[in-house]
C-alpha distance (Angstrom), angle and dihedral (degrees) to the residues before:
residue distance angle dihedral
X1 . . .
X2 3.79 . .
X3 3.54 94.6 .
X4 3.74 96.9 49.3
X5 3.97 79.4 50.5
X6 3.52 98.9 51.1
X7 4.26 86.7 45.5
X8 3.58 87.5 52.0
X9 4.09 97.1 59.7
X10 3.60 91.5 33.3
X11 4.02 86.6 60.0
X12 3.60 91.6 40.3
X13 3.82 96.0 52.8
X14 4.00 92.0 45.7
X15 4.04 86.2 53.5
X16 3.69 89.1 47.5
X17 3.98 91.1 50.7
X18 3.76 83.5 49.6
X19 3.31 103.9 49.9
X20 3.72 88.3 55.1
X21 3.56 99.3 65.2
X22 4.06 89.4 53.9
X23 3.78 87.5 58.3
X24 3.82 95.2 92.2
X25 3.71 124.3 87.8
X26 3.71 89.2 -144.1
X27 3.61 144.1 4.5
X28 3.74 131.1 -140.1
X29 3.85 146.6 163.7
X30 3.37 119.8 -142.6
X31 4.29 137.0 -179.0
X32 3.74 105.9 -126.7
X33 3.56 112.0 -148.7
X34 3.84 122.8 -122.1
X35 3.56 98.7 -120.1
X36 4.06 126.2 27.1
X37 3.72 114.6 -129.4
X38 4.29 137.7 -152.4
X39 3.99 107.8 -68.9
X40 3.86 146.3 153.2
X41 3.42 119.7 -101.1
X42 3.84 117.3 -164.2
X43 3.85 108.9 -150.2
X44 3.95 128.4 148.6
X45 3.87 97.3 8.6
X46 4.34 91.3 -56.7
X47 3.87 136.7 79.2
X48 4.09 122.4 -106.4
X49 3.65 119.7 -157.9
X50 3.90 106.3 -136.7
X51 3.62 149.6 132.2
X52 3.88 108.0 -70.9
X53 3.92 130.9 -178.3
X54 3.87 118.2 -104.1
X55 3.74 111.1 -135.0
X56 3.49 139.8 176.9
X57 3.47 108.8 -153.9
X58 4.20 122.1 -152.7
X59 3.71 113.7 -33.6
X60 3.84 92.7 -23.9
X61 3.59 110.3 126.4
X62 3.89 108.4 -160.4
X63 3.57 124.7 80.9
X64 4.46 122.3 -109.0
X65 2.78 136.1 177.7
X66 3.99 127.0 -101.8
X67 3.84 114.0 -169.5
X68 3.97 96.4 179.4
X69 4.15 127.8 98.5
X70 3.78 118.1 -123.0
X71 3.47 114.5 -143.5
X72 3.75 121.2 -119.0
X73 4.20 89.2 12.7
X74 3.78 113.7 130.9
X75 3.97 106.3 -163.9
X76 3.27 122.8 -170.9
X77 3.50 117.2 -164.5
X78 4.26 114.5 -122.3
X79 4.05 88.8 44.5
X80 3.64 126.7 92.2
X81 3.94 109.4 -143.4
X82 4.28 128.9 -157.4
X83 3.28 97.6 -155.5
X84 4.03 137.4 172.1
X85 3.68 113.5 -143.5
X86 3.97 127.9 -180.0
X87 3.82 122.4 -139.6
X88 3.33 124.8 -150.9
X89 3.82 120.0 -164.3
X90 3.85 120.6 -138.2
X91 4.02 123.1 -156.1
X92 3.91 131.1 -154.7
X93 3.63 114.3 162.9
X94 4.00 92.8 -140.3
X95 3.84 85.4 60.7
X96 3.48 105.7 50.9
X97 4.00 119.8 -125.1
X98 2.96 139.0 -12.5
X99 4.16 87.1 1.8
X100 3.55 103.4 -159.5
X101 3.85 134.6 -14.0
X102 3.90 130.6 -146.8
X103 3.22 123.8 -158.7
X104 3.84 125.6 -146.4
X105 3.99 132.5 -170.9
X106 3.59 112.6 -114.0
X107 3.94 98.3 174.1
X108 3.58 142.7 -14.7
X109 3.66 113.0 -133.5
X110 3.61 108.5 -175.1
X111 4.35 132.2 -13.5
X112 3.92 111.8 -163.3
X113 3.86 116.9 -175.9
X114 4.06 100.0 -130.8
X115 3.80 143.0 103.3
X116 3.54 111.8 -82.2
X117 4.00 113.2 -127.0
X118 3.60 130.1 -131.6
X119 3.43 100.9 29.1
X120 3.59 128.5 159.3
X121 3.36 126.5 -119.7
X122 4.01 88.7 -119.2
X123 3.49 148.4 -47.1
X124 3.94 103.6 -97.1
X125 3.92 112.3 119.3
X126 3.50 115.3 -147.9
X127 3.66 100.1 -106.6
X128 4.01 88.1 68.3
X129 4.11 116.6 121.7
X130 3.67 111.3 -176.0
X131 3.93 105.2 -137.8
X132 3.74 105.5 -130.8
């Protein structure tokens, strides 16, 4: 009886692990620059000037700009990550859809110390006024 017990929760905790990774509404690895550069983030209806990542996301090979955290990611600037990241979409009907998304680390493939090439020199498009 106590080894059909123990099976039991064993099963039931690898189903629970499972089921985590099919909590995402998509999936995606990205290359994480080694340095983050000037960009826009839009937040609350207006646009912040900040320091965003620059990604490359699947098999794309130019550099954008992604002005978003990811949860449980520890960058360190002067390494260039491949990471995968999940994102899960968040709905309010005031907001329109999806509302918001957050983005979690799933896994990080590989972190090599270097300067990442190709970069821009930031983020800004041209129609930009800082607001003094």
């Amino acid at each position: 009886m106590k080894k059909k017990l123990f099976l039991l929760t064993v099963l039931g905790l690898f189903f629970t692990g499972c089921e985590k990774a099919l909590e995402y509404d998509d999936i995606s690895t990205i290359t994480v620059a080694s340095q983050k550069l000037e960009g826009l983030i839009f937040s609350c209806g207006i646009n912040i000037k900040d320091k965003v990542y620059a990604i490359k996301k699947n098999e794309i090979t130019t550099w954008s700009s992604f002005g978003h955290s990811i949860n449980g990611f520890d960058y360190q600037e002067g390494n260039e990550y491949v990471i995968r990241i999940g994102t899960k979409n968040h709905y309010d009907p005031s907001m329109g859809d999806p509302s918001w998304d957050e983005y979690h680390l799933i896994e990080v493939i590989s972190q090599t110390p270097k300067d990442s090439d190709g970069l821009p020199e930031n983020f800004i498009p041209s129609w930009w006024e800082e607001k003094k």
